[in-house]
Backbone bond lengths (Angstrom), bond angles and torsions (degrees), N, CA, C in turn:
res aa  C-N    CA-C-N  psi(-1)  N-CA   C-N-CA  omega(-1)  CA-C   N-CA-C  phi
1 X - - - 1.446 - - 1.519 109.73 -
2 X 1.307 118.92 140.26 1.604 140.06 -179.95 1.642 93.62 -84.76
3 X 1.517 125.30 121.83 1.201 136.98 144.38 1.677 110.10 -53.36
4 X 1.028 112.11 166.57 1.901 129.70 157.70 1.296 115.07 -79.89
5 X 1.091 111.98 101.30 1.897 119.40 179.39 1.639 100.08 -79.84
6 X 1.178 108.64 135.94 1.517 127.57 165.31 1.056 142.66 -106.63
7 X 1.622 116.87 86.12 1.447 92.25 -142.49 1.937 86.72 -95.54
8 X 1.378 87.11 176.56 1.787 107.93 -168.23 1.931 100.36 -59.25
9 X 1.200 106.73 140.29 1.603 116.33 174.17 1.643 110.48 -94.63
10 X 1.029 120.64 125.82 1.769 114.77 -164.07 1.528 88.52 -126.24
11 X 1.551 112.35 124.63 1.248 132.75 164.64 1.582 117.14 -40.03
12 X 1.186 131.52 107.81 1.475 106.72 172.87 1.405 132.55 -63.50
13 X 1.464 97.63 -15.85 1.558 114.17 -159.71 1.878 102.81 -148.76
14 X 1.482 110.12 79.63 1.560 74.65 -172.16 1.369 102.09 -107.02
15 X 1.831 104.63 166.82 1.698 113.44 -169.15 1.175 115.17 -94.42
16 X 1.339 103.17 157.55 1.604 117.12 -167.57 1.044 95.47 -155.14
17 X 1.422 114.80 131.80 1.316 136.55 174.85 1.414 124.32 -77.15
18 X 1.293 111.44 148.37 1.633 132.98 176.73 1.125 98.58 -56.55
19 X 1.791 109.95 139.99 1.421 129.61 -179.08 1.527 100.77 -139.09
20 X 1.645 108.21 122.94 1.048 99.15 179.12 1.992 101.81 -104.64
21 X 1.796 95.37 156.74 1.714 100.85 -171.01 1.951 106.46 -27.45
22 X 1.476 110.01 -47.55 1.748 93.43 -176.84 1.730 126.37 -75.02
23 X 1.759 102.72 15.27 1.415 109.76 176.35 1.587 108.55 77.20
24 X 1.130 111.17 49.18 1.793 117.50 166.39 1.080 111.78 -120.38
25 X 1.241 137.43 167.58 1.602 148.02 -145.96 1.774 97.37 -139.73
26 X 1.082 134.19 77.54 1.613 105.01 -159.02 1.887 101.25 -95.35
27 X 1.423 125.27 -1.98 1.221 114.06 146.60 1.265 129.10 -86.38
28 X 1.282 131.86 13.37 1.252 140.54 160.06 1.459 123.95 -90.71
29 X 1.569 123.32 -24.05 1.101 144.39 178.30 1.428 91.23 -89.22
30 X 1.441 133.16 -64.92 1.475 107.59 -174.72 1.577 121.70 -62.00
31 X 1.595 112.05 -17.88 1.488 94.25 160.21 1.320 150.84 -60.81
32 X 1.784 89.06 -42.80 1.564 100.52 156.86 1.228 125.43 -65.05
33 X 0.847 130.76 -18.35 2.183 131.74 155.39 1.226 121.97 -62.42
34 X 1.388 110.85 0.41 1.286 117.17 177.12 1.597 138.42 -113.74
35 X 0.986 130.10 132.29 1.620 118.41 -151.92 1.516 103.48 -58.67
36 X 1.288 93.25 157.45 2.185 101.26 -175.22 1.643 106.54 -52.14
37 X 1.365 119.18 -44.80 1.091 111.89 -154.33 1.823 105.59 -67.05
38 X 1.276 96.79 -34.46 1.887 117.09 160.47 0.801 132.84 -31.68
39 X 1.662 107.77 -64.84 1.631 119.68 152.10 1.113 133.85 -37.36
40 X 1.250 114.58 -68.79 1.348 137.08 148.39 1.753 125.78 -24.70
41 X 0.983 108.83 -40.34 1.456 102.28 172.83 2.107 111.44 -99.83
42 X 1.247 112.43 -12.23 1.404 117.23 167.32 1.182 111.50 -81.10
43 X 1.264 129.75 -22.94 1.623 135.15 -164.98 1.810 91.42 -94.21
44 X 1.204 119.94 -40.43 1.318 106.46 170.20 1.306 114.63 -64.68
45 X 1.475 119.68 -42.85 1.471 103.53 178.74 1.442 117.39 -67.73
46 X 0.915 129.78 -22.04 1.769 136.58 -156.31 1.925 77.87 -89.89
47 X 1.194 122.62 -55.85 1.699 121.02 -164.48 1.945 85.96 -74.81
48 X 0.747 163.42 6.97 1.452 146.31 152.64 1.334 104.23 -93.91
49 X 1.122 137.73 -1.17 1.431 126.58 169.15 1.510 113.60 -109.27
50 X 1.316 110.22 -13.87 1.509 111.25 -178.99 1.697 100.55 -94.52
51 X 1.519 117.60 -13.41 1.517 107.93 175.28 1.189 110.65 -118.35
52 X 1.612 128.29 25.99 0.862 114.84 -179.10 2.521 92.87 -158.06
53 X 0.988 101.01 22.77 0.930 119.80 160.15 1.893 131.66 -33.39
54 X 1.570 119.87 74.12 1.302 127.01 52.45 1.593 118.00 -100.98
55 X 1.224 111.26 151.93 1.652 103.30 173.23 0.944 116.14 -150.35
56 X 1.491 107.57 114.84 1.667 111.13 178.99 1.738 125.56 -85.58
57 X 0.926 131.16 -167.58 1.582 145.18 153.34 1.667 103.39 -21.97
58 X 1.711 89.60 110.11 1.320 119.64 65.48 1.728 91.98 -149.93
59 X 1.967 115.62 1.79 1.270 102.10 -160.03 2.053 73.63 -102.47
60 X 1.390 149.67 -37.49 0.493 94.07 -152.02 2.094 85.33 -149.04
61 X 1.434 130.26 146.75 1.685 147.28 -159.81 1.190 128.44 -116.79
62 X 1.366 110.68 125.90 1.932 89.24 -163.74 1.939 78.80 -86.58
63 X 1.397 107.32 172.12 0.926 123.14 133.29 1.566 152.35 -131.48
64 X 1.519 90.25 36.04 1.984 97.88 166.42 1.690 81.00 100.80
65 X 1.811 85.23 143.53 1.155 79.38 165.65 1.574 130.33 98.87
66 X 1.953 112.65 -22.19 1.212 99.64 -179.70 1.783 94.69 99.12
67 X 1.283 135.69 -42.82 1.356 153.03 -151.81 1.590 102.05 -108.07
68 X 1.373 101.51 111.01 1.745 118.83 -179.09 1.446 113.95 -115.07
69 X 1.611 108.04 171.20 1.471 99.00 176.65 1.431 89.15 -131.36
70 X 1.414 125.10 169.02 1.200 155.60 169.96 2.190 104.36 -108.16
71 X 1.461 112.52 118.82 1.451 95.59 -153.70 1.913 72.60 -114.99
72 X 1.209 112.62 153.50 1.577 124.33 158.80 1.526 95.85 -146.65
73 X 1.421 93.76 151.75 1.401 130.59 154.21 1.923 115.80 -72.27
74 X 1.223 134.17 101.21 1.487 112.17 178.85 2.005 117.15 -107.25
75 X 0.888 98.52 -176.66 1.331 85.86 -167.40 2.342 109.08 -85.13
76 X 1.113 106.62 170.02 1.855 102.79 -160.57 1.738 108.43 75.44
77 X 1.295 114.22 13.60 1.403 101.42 170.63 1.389 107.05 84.23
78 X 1.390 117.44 36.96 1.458 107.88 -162.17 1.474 108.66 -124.20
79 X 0.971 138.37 161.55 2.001 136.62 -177.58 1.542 83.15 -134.57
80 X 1.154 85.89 150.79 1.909 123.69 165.51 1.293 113.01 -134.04
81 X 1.223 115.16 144.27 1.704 115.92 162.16 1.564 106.74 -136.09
82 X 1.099 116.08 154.55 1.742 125.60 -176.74 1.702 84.21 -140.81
83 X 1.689 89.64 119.32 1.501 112.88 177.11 2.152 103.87 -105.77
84 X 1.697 78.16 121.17 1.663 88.15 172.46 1.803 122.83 -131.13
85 X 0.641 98.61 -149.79 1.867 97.71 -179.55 1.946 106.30 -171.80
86 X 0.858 117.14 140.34 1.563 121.70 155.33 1.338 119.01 -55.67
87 X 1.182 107.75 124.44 1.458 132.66 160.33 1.561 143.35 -138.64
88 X 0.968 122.50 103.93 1.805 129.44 -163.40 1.554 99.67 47.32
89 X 1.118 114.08 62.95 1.524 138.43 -174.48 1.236 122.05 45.05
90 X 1.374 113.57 7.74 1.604 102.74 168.30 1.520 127.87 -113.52
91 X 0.774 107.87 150.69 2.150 128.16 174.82 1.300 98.91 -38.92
92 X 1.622 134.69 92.64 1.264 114.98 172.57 1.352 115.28 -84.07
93 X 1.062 144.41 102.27 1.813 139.57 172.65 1.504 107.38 -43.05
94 X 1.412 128.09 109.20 1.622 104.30 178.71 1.515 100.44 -125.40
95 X 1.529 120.77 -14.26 1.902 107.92 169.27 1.569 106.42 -144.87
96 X 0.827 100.39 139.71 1.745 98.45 164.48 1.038 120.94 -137.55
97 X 1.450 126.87 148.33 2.049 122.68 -156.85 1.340 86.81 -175.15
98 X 1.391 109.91 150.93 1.529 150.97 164.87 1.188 98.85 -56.84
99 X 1.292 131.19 101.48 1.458 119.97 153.93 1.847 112.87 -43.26
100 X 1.628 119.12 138.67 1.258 98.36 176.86 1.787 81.92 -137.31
101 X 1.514 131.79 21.27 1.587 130.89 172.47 1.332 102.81 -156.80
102 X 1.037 113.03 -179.85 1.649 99.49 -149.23 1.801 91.26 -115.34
103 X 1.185 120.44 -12.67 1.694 102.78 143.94 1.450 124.02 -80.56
104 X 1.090 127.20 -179.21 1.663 145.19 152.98 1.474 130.40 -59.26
105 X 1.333 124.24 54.22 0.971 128.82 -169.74 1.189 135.92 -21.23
106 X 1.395 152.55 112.40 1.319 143.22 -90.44 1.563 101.69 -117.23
107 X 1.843 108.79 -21.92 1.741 108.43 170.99 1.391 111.54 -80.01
108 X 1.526 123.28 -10.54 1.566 133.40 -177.23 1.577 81.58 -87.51
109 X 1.320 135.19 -68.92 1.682 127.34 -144.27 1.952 85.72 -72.00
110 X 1.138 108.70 -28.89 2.154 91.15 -165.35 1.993 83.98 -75.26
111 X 1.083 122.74 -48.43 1.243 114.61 -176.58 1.491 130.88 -27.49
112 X 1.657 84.48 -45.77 1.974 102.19 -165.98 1.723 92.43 -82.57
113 X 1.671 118.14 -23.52 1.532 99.50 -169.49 1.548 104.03 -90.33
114 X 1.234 107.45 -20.44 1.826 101.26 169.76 1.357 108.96 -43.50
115 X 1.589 103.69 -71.80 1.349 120.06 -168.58 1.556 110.53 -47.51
116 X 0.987 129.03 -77.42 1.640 130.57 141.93 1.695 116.30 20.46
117 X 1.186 101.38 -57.30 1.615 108.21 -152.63 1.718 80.06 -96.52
118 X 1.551 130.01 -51.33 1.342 91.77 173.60 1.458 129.85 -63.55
119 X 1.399 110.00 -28.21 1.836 101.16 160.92 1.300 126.82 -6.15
120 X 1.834 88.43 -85.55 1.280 133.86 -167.79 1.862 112.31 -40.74
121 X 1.872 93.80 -48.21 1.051 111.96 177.28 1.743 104.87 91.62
């Protein structure tokens, strides 16, 4: 009898979080502020784009620019997005916020392109 071989799953894209110059993570800190089940359903979306890398609509949107969003559904009727961009091949996480209007609120989108452009460099 033939066992099930497994072979290893390799990220195409994996994420790494925003560091700001004093060494803070500030999309990692808003995750942890957020209830498990929250986590939990963003970490699936963020892990379907890093293993399955490109990925469009409905889990995940460019918006111009190099600058994407990561879209979830959360639980209370609520959406989140964590806006990132490619860099030396990885998923950088650089904002994440509660949608509370049904665009991208424009101090969250200048936020993610600051951060971005120091990436980028």
């Amino acid at each position: 009898m033939y066992g099930t071989v497994l072979l290893p799953v390799v990220k195409k894209l994996p994420a790494h979080f925003y560091r700001t110059g004093a060494g803070n993570e500030p999309v990692r800190e808003w995750l942890k502020s957020l209830p498990q089940e929250d986590r939990r359903v963003l970490g699936r979306a963020i892990a379907i784009i890093e293993f399955g890398w490109p990925i469009v609509m409905p889990v995940c949107r460019t918006l111009g620019d190099g600058l994407w969003e990561v879209r979830s559904d959360l639980s209370g009727n609520r959406t989140a997005r964590v806006l990132f961009c490619v860099a030396q091949r990885r998923l950088v996480l650089l904002h994440g916020f509660v949608k509370k209007t049904r665009t991208t609120p424009k101090p969250d989108l200048e936020l993610a392109r600051l951060r971005q452009r120091e990436v980028k460099g």
